[in-house]
N, C-alpha and C positions, 0 to 999 in steps of 0.2 A: 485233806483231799489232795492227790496228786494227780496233774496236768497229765490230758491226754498226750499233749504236741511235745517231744524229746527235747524241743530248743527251751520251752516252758519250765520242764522240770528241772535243768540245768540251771537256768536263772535263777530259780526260785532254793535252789539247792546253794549256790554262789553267794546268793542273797542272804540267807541264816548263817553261811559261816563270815561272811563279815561281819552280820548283828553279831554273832560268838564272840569275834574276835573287837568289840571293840576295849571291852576293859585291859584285855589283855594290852592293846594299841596303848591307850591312856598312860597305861604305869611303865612302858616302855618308852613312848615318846623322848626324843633329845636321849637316848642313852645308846652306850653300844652295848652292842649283843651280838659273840661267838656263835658260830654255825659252821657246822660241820660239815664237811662235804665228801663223801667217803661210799664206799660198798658199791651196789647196785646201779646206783645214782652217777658214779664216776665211767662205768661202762655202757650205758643205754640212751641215744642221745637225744628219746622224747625227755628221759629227767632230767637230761642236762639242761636242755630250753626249758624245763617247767621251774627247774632250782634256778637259773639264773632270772627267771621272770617273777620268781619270790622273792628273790633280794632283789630287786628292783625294786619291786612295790613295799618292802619294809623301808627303803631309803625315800619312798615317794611320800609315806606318811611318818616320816619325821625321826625313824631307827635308824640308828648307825653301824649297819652289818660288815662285820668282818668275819672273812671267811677262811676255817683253817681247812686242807686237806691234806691224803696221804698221795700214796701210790707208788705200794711195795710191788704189785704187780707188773706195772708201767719200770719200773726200776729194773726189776730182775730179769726183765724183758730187751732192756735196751744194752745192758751189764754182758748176757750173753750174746745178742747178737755182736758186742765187742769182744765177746772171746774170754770179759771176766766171768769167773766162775762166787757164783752167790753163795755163803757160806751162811748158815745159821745156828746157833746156837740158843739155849733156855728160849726156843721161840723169836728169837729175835737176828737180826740181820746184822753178820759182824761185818764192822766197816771201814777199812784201808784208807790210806792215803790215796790208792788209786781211782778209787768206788768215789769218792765225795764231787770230783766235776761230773761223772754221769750221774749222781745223785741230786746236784744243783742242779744242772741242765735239764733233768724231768720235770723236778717239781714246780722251778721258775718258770722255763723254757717251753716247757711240753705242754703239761698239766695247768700251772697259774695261768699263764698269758692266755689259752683256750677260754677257761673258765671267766677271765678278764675280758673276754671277747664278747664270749656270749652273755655278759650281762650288759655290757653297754651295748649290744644290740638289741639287747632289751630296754635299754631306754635310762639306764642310770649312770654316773663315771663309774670305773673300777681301776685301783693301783695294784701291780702286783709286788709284792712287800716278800723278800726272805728273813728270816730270823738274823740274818748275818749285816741286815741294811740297818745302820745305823744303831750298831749295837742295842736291834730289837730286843733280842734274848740274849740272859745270860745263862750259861749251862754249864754241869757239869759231870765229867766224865761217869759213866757208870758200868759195875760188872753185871751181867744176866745171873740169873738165882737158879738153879738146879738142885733137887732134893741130894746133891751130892757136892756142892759147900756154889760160892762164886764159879762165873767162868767170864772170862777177857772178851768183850763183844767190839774192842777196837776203841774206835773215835766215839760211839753211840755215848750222849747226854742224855741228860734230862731238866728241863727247864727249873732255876731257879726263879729267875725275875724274868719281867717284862718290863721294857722300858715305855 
C-alpha cells in the first residue's frame, strides 16, 4: 500500500532502503571503503550535496570513506584558459612538466577542497589527501596502447602501491 501524502511515501521509501542497507552496514562497519566521485555527479550541484551527504552518513555509522575523483574536464578547461594546449593521445591526456601545477591545482585546489567543503557541511571531517602527500602512491611511468604499437603520454602513471 502506498501513502496518499508525498512526505509519507518518501519516508516510508527512506525507511526500506536503510532496512536494505543494513547488512550491507554490518560487514562494512570499521572498514574503509573507496568511492568514486566522477561523471555527472562532479557537474550538478544537487549531486554534489546529495554525494557529500552520503559520505557523511557512511562516516556516521562507523565507514571509513575515502574518496577518489577525476576531473579531465575541470583540467582541460583551466589548461586552456592558460593558453596550454591539451594534447591527447591512445585516449589519454599527455602530460608535461608544464600541465602538472594546473593539474595539481584542479584536482587539490579546485575540485578536492570543494568536495572537502561540502561534506563537512554535511556534518562529517573531510582531508584532502594528493597521491604526492606522504608518498601516498607509488607509480609508474606508463606508455598509451594504440592498435599501432606504444605511444609516449609524458609523465602519466599508473598506480603501483598505496601507502
Amino acid at each position: 500500500m502506498i501513502p496518499a501524502n508525498p512526505d509519507q511515501a518518501l519516508a516510508r521509501i527512506k525507511a526500506e532502503t536503510l532496512i536494505e542497507s543494513l547488512d550491507w552496514l554490518r560487514e562494512f562497519h570499521g572498514r574503509i571503503v573507496v568511492v568514486k566521485f566522477g561523471g555527472n555527479a562532479m557537474v550538478d550541484e544537487a549531486l554534489q550535496r546529495a554525494f557529500a551527504q552520503d559520505v557523511a552518513y557512511l562516516r556516521y555509522v562507523g565507514i571509513k570513506p575515502v574518496v577518489v575523483h577525476g576531473g579531465g574536464p575541470q583540467i582541460t578547461a583551466r589548461l586552456a584558459e592558460l593558453g596550454i594546449k591539451s594534447e591527447f593521445r591512445a585516449g589519454m591526456r599527455v602530460t608535461d612538466e608544464q600541465s602538472i601545477p594546473v593539474i595539481r591545482d584542479v584536482l587539490r585546489n579546485q575540485i578536492g577542497a570543494q568536495l572537502a567543503n561540502l561534506i563537512e557541511e554535511a556534518g562529517a571531517k573531510a582531508q584532502v589527501l594528493s597521491g604526492e602527500d606522504e608518498n601516498l602512491f607509488k607509480a609508474i611511468v606508463v606508455a598509451g596502447e594504440t592498435k599501432d604499437g606504444p605511444v609516449d603520454l609524458g609523465l602519466v602513471g599508473e598506480v603501483r602501491s598505496v601507502n
